[in-house]
C-alpha positions as CSV (number, residue, x, y, z in Angstrom):
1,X,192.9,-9.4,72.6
2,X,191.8,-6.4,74.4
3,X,195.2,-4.5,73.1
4,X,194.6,-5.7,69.8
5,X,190.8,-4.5,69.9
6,X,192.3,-0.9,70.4
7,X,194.6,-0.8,68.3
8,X,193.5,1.6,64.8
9,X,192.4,0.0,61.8
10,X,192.2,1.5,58.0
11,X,189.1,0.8,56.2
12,X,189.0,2.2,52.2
13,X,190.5,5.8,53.0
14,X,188.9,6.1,56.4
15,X,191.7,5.7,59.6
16,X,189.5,4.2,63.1
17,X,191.3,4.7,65.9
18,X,190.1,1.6,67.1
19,X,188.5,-2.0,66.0
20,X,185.4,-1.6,68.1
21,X,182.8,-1.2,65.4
22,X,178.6,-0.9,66.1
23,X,176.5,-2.9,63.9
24,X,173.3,-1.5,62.3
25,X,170.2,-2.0,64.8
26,X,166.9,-1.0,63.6
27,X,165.9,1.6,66.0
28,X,162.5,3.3,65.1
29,X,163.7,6.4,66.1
30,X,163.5,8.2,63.3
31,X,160.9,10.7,61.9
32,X,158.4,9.4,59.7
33,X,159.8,11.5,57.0
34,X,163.3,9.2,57.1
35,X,165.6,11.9,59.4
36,X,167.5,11.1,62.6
37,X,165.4,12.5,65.7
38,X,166.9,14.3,68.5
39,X,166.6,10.8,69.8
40,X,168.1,9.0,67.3
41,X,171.1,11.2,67.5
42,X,170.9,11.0,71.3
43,X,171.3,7.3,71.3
44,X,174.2,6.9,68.9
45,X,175.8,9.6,70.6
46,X,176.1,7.6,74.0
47,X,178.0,5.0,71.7
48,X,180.4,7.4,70.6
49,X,180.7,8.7,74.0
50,X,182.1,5.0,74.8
51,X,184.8,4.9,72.2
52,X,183.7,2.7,69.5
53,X,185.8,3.6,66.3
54,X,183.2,3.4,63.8
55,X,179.1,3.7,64.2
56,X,177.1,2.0,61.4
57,X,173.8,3.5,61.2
58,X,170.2,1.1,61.2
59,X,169.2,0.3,57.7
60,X,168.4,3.6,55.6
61,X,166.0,3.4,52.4
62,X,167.1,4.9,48.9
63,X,164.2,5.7,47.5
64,X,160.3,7.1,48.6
65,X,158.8,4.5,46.2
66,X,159.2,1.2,46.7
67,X,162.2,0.5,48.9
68,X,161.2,1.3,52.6
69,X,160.9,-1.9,55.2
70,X,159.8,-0.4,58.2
71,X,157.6,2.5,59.7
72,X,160.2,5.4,60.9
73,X,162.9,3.8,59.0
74,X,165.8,6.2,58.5
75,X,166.1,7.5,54.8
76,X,168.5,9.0,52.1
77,X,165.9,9.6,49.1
78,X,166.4,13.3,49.0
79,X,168.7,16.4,48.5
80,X,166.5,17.7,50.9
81,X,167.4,15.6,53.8
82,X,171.0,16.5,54.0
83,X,170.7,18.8,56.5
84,X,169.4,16.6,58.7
85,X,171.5,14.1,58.6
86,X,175.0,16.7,59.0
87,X,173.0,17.3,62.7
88,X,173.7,13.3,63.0
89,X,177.7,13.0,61.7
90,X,178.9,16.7,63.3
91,X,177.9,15.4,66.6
92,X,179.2,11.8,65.8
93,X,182.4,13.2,64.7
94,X,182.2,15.7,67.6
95,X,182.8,12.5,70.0
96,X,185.8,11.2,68.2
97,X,184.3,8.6,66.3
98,X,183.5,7.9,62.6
99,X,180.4,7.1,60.8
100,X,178.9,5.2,58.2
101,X,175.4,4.7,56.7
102,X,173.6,1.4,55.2
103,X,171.7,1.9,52.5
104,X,169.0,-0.5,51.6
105,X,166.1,-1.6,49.3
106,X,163.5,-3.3,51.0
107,X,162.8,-5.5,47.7
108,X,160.1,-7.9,48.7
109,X,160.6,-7.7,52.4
110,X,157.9,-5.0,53.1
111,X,154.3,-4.2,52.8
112,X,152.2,-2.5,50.7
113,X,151.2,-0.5,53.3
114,X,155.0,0.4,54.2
115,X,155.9,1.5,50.9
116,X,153.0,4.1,50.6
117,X,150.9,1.7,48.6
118,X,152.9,1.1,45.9
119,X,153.4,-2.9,44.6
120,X,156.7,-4.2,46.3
121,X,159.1,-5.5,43.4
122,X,161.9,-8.4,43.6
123,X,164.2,-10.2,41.0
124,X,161.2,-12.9,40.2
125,X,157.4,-12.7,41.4
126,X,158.0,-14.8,44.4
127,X,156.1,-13.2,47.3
128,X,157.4,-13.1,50.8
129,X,154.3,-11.0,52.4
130,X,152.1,-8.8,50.0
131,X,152.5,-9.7,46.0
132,X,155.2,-8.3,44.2
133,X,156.2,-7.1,40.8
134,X,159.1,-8.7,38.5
135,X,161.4,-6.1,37.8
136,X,162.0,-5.0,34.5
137,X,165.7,-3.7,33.0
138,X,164.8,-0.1,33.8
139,X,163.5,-0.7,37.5
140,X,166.8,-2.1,37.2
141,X,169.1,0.7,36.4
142,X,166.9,3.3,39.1
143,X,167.3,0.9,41.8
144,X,171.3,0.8,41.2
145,X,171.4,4.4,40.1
146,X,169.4,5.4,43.3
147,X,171.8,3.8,45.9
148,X,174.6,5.4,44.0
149,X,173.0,8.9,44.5
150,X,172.0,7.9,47.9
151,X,175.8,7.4,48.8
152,X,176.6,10.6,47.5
153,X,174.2,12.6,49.6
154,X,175.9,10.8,52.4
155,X,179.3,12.2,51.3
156,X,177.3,15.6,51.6
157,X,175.7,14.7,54.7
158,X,179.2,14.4,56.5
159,X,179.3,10.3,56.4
160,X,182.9,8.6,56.4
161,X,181.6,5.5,54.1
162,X,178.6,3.5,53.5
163,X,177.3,-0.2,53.9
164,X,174.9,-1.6,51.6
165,X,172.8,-4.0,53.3
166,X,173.0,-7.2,50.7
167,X,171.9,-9.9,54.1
168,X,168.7,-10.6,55.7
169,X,166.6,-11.2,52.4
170,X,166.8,-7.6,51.9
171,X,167.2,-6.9,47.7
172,X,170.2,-7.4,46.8
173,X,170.6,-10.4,48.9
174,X,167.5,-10.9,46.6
175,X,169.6,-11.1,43.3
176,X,172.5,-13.0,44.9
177,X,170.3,-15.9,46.4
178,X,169.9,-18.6,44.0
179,X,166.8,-19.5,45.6
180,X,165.0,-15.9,45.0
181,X,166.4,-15.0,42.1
182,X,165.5,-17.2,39.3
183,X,165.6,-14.7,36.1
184,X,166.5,-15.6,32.4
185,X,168.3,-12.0,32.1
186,X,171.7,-11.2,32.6
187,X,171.1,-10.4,36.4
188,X,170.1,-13.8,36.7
189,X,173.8,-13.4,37.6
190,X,172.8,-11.4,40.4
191,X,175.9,-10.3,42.4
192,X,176.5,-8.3,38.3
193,X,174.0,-5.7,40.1
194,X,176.0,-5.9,43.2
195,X,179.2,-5.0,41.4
196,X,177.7,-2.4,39.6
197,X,176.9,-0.7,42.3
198,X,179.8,-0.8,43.9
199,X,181.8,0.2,41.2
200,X,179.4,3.5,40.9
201,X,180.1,4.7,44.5
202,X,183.7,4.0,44.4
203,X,183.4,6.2,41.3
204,X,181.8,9.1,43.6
205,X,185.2,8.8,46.4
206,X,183.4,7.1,48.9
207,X,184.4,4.2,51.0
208,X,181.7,1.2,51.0
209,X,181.7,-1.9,52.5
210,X,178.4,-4.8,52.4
211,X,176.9,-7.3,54.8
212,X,175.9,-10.6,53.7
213,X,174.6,-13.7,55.3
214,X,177.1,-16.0,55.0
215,X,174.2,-18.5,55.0
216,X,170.5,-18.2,54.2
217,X,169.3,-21.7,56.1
218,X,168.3,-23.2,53.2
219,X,169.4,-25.4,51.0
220,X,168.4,-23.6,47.9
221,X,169.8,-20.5,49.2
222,X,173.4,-18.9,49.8
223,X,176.1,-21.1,51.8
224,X,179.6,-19.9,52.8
225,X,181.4,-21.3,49.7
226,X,178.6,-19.4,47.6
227,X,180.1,-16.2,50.1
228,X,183.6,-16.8,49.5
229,X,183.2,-16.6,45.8
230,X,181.0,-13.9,46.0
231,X,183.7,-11.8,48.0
232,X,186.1,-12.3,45.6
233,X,184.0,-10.7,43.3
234,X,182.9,-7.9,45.2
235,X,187.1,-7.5,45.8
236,X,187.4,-6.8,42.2
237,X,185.0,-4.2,42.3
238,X,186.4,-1.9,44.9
239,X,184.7,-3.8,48.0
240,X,186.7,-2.1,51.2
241,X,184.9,-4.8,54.0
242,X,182.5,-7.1,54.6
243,X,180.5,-7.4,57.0
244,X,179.3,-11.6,57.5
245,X,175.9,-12.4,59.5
246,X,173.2,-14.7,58.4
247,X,169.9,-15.5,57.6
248,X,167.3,-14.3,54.8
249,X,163.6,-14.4,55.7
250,X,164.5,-16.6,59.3
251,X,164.7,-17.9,61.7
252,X,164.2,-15.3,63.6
253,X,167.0,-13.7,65.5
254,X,169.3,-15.0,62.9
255,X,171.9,-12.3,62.5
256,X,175.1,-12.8,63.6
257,X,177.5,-10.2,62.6
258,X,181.4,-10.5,62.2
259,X,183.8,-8.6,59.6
260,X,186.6,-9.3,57.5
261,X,188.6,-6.2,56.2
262,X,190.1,-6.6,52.7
């Protein structure tokens, strides 16, 4: 088993030189503005000092708006930021190991107070913590157009690939629950979102992978046969892994990640 762990792995276009992957972990080491600290760089740095083949960064927002979850959450939102983040993936590279960011939009899993007071927004008006807007077509088409550019300012920032965080409740595990989601739209058919932004980063050269929860605890929600056919799906699209844990608002301490490379 060890043998096997070592052994290198091909994900999308990117070559590990081993199996050993580190999940995302939330942190709170970055600045308040969305950049990795010294400390933040500091920590994953020991990790690649220990040989894992591939570092997934903590959950990193898309837009200064609405999509934030947490104070000194890392973020992607702007040109700007680049920079910043190279300081990250030179040193991560540096240590002979690769990279990859997840990308997220908080949806209705944050605060007012989080997302600089702006109204959190969701698939339907069901509110999790604060009150949230329905989103409209157009909210729609920034949200998907936002990770997409977020995923090319991690090409420019020196990332190998990126994860979009579709588990924990987040927003597009939003679309895809069947208990969150209940729209009359065509994204009532919520993984359609999903796919399209898949298809948009493949589009831009980049490798991406997503983690799900494989189940949401609930009977109303997302169970592993709901997963399967999702995958399948997301296969079509250009999916290069998937990354399975669990859970969507709780229990707490509900994540429990494993992969499964397509």
């Amino acid at each position: 088993m060890i043998s096997y762990l070592l052994e290198p792995i091909k994900i999308g276009d990117i070559n590990l030189k081993n199996r050993i992957a580190m999940s995302p972990m939330i942190s709170n080491l970055s600045s308040p503005e969305g950049y990795p600290t010294d400390a933040y760089i500091a920590y994953l740095s020991e990790r690649a000092k220990g040989g894992v083949g591939l570092i997934i960064t903590e959950y990193t927002y898309i837009n200064k708006l609405d999509s934030r979850g947490s104070v000194n959450e890392l973020g992607l939102y702007s040109d700007e930021l680049t920079p910043k983040f190279m300081r990250l993936t030179e040193m991560i590279h540096a240590l002979g190991s690769k990279i990859f960011v997840q990308l997220v939009h908080a949806g209705r899993k944050t605060k007012r107070d989080v997302i600089w007071g702006n109204t959190p927004i969701a698939p339907s008006p069901m509110p999790l913590t604060d009150e949230v807007r329905e989103m409209n077509l157009n909210d729609i088409r920034r949200i998907k157009q936002e990770f997409i550019s977020a995923s090319i300012r991690a090409r420019r920032s020196g990332f190998d690939g990126v994860e979009l965080h579709g588990a924990h409740g987040y927003l597009l595990a939003q679309f895809m629950s069947p208990a969150v989601n209940r729209r009359n739209d065509e994204y009532k058919d919520g993984v359609k979102l999903v796919e399209e932004i898949v298809q948009g980063i493949k589009e831009s050269k980049m490798t991406v992978g997503i983690r799900l929860s494989v189940t949401e605890f609930d009977d109303l929600g997302l169970n592993p046969e709901d997963v399967a056919e999702i995958v399948k799906r997301l296969e079509k699209a250009g999916i290069d892994y998937v990354h399975l844990s669990a859970g969507r608002d709780g229990p707490m301490n509900s994540s429990m990640p494993f992969y499964y490379k397509h």
